[in-house]
N, CA, C and O atoms as a CHARMM CRD file, in Angstrom:
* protein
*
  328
    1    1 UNK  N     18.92500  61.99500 -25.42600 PROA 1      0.00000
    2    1 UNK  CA    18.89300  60.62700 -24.95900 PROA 1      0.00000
    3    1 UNK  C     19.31400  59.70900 -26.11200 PROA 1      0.00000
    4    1 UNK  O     18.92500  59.80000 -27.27700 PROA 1      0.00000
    5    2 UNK  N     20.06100  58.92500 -25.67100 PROA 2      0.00000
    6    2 UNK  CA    20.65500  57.49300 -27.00500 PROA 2      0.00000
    7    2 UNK  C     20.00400  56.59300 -27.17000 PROA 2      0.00000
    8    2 UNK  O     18.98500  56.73300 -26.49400 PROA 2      0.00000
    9    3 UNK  N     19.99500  55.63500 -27.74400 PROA 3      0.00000
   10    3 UNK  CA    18.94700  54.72800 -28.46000 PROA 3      0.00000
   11    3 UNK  C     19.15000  53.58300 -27.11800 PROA 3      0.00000
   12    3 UNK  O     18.11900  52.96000 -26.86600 PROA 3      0.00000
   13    4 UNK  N     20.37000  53.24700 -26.23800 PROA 4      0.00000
   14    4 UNK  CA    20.41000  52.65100 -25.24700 PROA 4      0.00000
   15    4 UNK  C     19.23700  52.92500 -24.04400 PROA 4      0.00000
   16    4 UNK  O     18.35600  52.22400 -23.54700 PROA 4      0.00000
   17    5 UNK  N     19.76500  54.51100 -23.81700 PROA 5      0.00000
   18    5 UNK  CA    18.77700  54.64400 -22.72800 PROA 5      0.00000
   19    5 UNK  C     16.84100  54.92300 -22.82300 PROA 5      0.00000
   20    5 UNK  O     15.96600  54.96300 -21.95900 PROA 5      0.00000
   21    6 UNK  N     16.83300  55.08900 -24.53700 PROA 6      0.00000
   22    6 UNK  CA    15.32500  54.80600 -24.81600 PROA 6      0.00000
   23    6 UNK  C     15.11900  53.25300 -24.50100 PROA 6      0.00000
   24    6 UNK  O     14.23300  53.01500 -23.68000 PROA 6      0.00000
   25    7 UNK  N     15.75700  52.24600 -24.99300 PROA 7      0.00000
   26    7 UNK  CA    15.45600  51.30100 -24.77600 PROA 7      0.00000
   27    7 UNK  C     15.46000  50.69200 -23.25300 PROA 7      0.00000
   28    7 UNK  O     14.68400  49.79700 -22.92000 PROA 7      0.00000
   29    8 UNK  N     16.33400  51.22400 -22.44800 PROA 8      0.00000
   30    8 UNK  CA    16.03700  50.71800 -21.19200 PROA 8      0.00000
   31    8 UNK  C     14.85000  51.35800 -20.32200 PROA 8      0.00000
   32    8 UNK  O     14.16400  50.99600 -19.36700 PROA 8      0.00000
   33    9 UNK  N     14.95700  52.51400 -21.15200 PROA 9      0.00000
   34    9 UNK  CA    13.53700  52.84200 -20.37600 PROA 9      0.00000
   35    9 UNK  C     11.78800  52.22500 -20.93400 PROA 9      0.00000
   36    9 UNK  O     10.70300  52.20300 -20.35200 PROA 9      0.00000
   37   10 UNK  N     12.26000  51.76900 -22.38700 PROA 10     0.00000
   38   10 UNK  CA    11.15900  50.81400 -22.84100 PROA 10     0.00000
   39   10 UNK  C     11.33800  49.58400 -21.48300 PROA 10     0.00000
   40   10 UNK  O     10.56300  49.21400 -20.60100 PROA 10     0.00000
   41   11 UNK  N     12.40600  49.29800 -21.75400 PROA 11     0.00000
   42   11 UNK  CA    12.01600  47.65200 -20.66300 PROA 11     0.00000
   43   11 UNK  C     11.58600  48.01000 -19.24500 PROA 11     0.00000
   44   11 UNK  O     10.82600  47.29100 -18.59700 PROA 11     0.00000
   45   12 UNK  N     12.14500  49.24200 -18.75500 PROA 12     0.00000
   46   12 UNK  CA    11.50600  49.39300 -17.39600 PROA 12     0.00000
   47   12 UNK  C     10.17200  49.32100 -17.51700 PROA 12     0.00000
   48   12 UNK  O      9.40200  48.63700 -16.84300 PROA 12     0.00000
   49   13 UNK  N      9.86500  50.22800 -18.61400 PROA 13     0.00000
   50   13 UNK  CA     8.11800  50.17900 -19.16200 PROA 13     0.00000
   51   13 UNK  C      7.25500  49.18300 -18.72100 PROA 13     0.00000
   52   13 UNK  O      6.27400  49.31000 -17.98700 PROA 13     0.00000
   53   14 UNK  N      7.86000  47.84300 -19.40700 PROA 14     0.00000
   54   14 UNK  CA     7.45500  46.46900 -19.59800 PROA 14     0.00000
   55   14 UNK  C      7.71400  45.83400 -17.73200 PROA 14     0.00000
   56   14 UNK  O      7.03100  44.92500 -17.26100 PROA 14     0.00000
   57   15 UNK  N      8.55600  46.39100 -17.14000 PROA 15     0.00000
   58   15 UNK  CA     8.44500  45.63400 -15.70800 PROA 15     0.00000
   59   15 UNK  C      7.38300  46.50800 -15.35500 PROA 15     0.00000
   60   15 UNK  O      6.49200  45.72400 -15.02800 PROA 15     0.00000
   61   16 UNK  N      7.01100  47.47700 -15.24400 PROA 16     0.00000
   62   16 UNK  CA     5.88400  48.37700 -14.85400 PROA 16     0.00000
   63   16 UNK  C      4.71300  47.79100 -15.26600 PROA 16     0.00000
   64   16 UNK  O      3.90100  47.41500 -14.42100 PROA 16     0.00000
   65   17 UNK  N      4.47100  47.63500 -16.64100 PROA 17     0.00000
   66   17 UNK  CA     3.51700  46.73100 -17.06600 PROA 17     0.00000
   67   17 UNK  C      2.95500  45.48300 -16.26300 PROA 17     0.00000
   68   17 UNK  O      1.78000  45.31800 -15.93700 PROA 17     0.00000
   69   18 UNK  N      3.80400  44.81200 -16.06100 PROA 18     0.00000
   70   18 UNK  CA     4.13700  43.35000 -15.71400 PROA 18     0.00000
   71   18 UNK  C      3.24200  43.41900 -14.33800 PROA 18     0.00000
   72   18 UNK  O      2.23700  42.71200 -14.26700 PROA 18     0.00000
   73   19 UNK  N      3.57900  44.20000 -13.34300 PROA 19     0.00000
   74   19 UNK  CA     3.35400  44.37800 -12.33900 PROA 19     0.00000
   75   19 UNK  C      1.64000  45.15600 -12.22300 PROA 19     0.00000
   76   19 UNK  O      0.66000  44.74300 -11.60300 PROA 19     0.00000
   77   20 UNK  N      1.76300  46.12800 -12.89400 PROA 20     0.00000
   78   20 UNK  CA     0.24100  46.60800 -13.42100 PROA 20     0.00000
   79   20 UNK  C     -0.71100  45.40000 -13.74400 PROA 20     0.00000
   80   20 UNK  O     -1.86100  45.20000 -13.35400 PROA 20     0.00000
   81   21 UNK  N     -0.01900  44.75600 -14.45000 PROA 21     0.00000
   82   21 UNK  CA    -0.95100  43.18200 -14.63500 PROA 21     0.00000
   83   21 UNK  C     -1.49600  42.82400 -13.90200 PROA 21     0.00000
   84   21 UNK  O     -2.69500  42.77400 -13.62600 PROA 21     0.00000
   85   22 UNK  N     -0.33100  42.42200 -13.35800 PROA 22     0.00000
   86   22 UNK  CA    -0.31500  41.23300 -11.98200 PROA 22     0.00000
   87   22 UNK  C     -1.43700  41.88600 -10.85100 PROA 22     0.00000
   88   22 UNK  O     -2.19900  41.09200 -10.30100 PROA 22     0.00000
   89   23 UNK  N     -1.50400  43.03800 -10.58900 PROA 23     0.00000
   90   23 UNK  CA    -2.70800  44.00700 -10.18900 PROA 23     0.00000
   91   23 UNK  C     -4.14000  44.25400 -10.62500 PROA 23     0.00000
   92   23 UNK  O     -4.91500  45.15000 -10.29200 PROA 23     0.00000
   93   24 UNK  N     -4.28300  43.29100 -11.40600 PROA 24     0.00000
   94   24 UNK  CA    -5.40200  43.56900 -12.09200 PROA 24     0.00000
   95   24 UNK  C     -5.83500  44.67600 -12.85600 PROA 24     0.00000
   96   24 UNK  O     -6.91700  44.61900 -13.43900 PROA 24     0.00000
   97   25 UNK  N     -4.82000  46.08500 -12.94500 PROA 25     0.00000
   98   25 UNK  CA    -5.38200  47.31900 -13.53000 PROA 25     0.00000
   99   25 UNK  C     -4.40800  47.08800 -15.29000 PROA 25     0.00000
  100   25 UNK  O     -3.33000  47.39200 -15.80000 PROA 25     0.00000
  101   26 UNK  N     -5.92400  46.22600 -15.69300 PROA 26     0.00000
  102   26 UNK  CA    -5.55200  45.88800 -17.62200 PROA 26     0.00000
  103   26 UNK  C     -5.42200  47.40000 -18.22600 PROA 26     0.00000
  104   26 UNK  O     -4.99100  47.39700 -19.37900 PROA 26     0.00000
  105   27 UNK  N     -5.66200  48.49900 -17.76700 PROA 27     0.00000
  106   27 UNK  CA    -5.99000  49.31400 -18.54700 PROA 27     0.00000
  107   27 UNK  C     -4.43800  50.07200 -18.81800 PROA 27     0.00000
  108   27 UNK  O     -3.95400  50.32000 -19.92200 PROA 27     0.00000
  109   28 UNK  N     -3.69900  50.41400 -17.19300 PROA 28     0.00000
  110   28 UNK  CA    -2.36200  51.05700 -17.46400 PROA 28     0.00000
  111   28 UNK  C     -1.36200  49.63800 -18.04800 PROA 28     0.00000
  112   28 UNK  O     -0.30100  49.77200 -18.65600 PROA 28     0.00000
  113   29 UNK  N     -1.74300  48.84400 -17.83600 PROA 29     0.00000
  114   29 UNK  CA    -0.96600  47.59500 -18.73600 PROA 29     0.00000
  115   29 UNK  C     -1.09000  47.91000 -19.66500 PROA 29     0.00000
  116   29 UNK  O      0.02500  48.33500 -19.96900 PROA 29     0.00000
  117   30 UNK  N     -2.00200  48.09600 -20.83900 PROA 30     0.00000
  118   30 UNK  CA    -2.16700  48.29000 -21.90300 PROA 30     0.00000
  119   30 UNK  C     -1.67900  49.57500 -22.64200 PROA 30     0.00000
  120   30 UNK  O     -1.13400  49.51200 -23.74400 PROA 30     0.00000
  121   31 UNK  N     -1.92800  50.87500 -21.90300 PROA 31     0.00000
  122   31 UNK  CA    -1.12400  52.17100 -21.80300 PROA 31     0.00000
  123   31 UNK  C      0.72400  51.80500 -21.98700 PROA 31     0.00000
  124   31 UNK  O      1.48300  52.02600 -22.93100 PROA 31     0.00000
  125   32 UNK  N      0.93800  51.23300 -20.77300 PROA 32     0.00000
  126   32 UNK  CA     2.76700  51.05100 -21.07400 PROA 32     0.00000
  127   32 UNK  C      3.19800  50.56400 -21.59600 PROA 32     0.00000
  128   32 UNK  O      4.38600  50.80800 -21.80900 PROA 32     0.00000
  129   33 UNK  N      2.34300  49.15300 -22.39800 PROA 33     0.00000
  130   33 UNK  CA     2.72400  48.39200 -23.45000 PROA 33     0.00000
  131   33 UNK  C      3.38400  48.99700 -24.60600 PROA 33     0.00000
  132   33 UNK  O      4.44100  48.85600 -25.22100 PROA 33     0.00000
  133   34 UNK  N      1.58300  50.25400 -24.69000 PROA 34     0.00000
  134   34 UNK  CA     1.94900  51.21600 -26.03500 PROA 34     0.00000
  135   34 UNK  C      3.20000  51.86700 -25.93700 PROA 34     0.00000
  136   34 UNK  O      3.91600  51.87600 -26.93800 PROA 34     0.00000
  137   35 UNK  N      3.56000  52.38200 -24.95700 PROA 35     0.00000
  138   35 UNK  CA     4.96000  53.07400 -24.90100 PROA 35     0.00000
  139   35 UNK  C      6.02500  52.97300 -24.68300 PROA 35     0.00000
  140   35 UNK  O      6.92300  53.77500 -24.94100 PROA 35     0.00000
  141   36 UNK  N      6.11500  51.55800 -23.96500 PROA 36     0.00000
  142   36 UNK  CA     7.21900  50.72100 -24.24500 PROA 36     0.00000
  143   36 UNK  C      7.12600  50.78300 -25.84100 PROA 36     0.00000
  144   36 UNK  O      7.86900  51.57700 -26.41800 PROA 36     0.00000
  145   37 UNK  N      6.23600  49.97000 -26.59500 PROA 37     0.00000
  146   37 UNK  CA     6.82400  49.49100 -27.80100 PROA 37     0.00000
  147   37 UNK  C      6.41500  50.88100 -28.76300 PROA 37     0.00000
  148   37 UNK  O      6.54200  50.73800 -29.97900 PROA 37     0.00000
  149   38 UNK  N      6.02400  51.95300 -28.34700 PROA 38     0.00000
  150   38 UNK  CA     6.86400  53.47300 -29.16300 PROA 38     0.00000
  151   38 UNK  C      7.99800  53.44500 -28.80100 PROA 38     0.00000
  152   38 UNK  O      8.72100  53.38100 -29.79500 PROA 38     0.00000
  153   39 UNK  N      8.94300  53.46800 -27.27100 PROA 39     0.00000
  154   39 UNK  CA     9.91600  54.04700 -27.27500 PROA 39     0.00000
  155   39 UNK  C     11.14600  53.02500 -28.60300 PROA 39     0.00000
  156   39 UNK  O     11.83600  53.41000 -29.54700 PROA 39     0.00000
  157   40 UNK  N     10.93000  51.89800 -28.09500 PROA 40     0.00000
  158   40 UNK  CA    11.37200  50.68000 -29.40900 PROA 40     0.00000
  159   40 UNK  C     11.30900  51.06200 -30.57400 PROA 40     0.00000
  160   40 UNK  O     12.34300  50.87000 -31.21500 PROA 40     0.00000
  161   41 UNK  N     10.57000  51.48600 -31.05000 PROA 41     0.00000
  162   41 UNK  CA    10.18500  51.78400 -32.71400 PROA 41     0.00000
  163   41 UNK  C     10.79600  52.97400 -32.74300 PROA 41     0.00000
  164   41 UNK  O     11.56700  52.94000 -33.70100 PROA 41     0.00000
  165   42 UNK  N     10.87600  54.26800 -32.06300 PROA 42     0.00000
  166   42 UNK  CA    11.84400  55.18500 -31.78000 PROA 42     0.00000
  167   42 UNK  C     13.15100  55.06000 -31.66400 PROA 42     0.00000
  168   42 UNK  O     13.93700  55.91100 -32.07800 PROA 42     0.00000
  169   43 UNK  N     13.57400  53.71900 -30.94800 PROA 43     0.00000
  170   43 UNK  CA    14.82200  53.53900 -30.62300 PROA 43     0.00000
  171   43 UNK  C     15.59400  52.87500 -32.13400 PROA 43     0.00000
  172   43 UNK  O     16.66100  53.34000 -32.53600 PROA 43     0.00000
  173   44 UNK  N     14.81300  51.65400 -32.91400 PROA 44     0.00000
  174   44 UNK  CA    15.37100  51.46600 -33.86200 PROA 44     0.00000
  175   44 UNK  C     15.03500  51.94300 -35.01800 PROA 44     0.00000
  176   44 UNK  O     15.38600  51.25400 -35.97600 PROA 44     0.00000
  177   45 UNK  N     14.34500  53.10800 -35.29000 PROA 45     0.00000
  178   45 UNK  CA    14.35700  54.44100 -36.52300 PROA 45     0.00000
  179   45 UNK  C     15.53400  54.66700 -36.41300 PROA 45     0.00000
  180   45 UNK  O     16.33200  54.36100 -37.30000 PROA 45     0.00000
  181   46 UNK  N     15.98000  55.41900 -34.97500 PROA 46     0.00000
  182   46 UNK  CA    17.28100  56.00700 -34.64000 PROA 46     0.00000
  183   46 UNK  C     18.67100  54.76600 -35.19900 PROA 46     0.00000
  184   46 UNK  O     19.85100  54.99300 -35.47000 PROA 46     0.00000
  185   47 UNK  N     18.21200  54.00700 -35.20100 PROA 47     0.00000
  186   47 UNK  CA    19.33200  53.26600 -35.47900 PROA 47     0.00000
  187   47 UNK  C     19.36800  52.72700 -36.99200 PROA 47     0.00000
  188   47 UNK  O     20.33900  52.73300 -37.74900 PROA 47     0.00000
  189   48 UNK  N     18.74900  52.50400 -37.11300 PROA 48     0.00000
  190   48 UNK  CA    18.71400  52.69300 -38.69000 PROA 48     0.00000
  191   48 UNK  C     18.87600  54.14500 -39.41500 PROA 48     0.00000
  192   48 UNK  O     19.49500  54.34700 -40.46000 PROA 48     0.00000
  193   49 UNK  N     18.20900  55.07600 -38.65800 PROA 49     0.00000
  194   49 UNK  CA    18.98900  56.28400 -39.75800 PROA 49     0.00000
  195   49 UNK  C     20.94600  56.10500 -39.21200 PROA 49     0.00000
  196   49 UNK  O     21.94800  55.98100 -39.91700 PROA 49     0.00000
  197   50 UNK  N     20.80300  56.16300 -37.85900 PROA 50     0.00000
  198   50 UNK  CA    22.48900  56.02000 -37.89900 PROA 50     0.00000
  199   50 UNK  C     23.14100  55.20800 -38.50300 PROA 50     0.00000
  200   50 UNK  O     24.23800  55.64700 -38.84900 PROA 50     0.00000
  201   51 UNK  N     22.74800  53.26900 -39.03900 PROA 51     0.00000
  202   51 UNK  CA    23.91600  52.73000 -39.96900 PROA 51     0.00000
  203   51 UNK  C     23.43600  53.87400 -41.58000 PROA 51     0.00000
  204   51 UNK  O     24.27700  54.48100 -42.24200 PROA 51     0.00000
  205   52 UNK  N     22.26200  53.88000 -41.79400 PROA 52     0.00000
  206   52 UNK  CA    22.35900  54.27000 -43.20700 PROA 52     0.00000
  207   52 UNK  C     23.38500  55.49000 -43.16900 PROA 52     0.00000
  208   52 UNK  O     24.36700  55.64500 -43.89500 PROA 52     0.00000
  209   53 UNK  N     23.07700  56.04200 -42.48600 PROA 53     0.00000
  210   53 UNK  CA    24.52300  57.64500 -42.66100 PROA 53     0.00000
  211   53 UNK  C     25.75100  57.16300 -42.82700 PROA 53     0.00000
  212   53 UNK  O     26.56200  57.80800 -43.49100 PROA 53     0.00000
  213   54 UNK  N     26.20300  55.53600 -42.05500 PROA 54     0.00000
  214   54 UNK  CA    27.64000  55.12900 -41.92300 PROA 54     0.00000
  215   54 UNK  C     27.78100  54.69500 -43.20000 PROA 54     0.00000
  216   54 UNK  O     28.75400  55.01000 -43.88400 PROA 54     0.00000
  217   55 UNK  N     26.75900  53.89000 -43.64600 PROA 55     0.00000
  218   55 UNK  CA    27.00900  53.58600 -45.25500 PROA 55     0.00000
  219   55 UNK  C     27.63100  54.23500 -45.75800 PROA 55     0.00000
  220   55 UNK  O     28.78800  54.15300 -46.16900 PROA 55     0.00000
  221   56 UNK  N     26.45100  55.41100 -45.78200 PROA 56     0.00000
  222   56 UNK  CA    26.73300  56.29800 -46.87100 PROA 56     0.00000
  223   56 UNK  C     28.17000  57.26700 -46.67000 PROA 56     0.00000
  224   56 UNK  O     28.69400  57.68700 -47.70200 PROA 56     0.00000
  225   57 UNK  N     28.79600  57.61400 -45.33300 PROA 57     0.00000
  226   57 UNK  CA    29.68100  57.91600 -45.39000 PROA 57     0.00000
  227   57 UNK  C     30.91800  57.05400 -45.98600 PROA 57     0.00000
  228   57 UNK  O     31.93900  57.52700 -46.48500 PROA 57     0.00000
  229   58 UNK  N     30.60800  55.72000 -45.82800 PROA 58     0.00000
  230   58 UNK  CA    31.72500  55.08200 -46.46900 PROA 58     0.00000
  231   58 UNK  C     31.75400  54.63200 -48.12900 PROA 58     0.00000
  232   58 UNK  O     32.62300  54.15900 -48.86300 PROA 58     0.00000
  233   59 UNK  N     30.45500  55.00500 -48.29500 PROA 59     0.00000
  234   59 UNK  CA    30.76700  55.03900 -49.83400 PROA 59     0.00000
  235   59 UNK  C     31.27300  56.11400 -50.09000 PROA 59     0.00000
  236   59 UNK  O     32.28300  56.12000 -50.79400 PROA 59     0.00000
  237   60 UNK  N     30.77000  57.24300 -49.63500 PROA 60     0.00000
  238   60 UNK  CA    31.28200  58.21700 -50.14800 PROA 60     0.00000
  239   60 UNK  C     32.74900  58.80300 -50.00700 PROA 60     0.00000
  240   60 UNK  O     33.30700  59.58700 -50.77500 PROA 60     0.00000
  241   61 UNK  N     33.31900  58.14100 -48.64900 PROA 61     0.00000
  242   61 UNK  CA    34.88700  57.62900 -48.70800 PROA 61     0.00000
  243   61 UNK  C     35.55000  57.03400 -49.84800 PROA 61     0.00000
  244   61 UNK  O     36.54900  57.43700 -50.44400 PROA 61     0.00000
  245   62 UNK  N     34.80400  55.96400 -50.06600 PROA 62     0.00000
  246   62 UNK  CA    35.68900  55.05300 -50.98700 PROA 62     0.00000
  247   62 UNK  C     35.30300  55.50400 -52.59400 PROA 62     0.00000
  248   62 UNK  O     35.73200  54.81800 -53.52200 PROA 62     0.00000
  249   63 UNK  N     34.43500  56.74600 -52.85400 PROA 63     0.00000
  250   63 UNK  CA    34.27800  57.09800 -54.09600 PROA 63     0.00000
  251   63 UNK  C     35.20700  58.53500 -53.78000 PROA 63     0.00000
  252   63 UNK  O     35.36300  58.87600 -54.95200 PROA 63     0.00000
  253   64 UNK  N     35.72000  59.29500 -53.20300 PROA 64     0.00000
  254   64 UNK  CA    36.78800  60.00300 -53.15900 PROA 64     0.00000
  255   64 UNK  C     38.07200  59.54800 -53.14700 PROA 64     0.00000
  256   64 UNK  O     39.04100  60.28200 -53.33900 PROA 64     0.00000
  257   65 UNK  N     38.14500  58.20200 -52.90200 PROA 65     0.00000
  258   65 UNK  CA    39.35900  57.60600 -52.95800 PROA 65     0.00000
  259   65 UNK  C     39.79100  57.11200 -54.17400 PROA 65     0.00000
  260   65 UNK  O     40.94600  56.71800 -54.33900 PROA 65     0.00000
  261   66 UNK  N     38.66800  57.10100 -55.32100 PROA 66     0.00000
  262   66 UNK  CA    38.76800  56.21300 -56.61900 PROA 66     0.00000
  263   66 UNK  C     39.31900  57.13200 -57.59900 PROA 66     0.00000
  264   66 UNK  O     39.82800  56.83000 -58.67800 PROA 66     0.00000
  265   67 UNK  N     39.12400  58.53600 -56.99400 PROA 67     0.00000
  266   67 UNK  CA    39.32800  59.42900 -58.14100 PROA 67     0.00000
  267   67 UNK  C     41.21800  60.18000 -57.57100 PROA 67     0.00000
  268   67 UNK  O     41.89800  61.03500 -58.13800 PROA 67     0.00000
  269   68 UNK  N     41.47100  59.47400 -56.43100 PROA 68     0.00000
  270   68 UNK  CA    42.77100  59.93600 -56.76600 PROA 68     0.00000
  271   68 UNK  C     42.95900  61.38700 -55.94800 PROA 68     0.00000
  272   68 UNK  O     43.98700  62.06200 -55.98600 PROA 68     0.00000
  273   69 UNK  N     41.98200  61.65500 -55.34800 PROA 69     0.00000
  274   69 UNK  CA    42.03400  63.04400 -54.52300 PROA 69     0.00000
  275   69 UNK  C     41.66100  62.49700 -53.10800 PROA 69     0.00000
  276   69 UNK  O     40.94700  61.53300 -52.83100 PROA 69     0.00000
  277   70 UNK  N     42.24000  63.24400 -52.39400 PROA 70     0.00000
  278   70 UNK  CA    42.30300  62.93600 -50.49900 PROA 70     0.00000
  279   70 UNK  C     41.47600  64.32700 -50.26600 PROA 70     0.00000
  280   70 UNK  O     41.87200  65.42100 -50.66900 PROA 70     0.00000
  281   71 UNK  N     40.48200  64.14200 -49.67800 PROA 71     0.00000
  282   71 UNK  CA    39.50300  65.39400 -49.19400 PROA 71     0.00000
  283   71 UNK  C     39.96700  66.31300 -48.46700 PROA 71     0.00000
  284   71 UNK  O     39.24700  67.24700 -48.11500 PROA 71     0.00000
  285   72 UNK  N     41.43400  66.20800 -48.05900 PROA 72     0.00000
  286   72 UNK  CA    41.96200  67.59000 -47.32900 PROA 72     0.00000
  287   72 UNK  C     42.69400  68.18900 -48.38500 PROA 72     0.00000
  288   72 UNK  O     42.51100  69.40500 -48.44200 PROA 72     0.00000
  289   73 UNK  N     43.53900  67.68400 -49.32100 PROA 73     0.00000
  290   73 UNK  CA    43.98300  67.92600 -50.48600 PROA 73     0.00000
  291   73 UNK  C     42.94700  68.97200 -51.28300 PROA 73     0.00000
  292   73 UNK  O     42.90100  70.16600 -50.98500 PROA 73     0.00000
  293   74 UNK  N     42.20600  68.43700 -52.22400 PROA 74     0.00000
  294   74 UNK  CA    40.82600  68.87600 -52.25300 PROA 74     0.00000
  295   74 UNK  C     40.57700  70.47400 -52.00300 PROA 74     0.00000
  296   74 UNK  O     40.78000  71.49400 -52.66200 PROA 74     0.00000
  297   75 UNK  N     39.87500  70.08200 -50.33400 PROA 75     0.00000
  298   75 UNK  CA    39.61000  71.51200 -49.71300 PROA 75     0.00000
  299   75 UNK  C     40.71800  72.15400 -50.08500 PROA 75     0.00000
  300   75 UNK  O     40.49700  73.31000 -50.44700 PROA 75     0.00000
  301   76 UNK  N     42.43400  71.62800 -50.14600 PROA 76     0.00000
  302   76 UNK  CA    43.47200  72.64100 -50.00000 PROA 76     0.00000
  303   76 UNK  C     43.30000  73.62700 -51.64400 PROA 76     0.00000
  304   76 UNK  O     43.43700  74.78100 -52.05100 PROA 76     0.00000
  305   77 UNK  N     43.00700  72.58100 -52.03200 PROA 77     0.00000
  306   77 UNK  CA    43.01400  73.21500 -53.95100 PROA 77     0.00000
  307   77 UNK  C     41.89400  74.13700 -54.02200 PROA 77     0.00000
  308   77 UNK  O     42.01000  75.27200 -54.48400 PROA 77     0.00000
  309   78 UNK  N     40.81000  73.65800 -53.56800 PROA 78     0.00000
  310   78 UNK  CA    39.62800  74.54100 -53.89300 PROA 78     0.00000
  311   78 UNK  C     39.84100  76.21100 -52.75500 PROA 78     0.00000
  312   78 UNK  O     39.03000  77.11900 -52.93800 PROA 78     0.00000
  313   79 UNK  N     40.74400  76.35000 -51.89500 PROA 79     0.00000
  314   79 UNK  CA    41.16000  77.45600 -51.10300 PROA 79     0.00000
  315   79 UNK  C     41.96200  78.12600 -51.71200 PROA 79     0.00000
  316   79 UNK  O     42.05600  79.30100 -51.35800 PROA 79     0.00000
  317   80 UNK  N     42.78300  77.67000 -52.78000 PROA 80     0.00000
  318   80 UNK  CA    43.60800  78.34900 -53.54700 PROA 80     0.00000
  319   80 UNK  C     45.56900  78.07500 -52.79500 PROA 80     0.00000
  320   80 UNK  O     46.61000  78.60200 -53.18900 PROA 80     0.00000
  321   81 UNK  N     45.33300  76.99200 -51.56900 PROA 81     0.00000
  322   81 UNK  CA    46.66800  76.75500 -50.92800 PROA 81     0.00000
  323   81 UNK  C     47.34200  75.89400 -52.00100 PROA 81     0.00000
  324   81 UNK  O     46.66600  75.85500 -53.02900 PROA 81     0.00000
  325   82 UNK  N     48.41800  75.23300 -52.05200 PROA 82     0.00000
  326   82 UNK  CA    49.30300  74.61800 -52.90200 PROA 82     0.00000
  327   82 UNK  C     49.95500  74.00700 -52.02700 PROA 82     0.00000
  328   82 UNK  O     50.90100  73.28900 -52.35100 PROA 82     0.00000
């Protein structure tokens, strides 16, 4: 599941909630709240580890690029191709 469809299923959460309210039963209100706002805190971990990886892939792009070697190049040398 993607960080989209955790989150839409947090907000369905929250209309479930809403309605649980409106019913007077405080208790599963309080239950879906919690798991709405886990699936959220789940959803943006996930997204934060995904930009930090993009970072880091692009530094680590642009520090292979400084030294003058292209990473298929590279692999080709370290295989022993020419």
């Amino acid at each position: 599941m993607n960080t989209h469809e955790t989150r839409q299923k947090a907000n369905a959460l929250l209309g479930q909630a809403e309605t649980a309210l409106a019913g007077g039963n405080v208790e599963e209100f309080e239950r879906m709240i919690a798991d709405a706002q886990a699936k959220m805190a789940e959803a943006d971990k996930i997204d934060q580890a995904a930009s930090q990886l993009k970072i880091l892939k692009g530094e680590f792009s642009r520090r292979q690029g400084h030294r003058g070697i292209r990473p298929e190049r590279h692999r080709r040398d370290q295989q022993g191709v020419v």
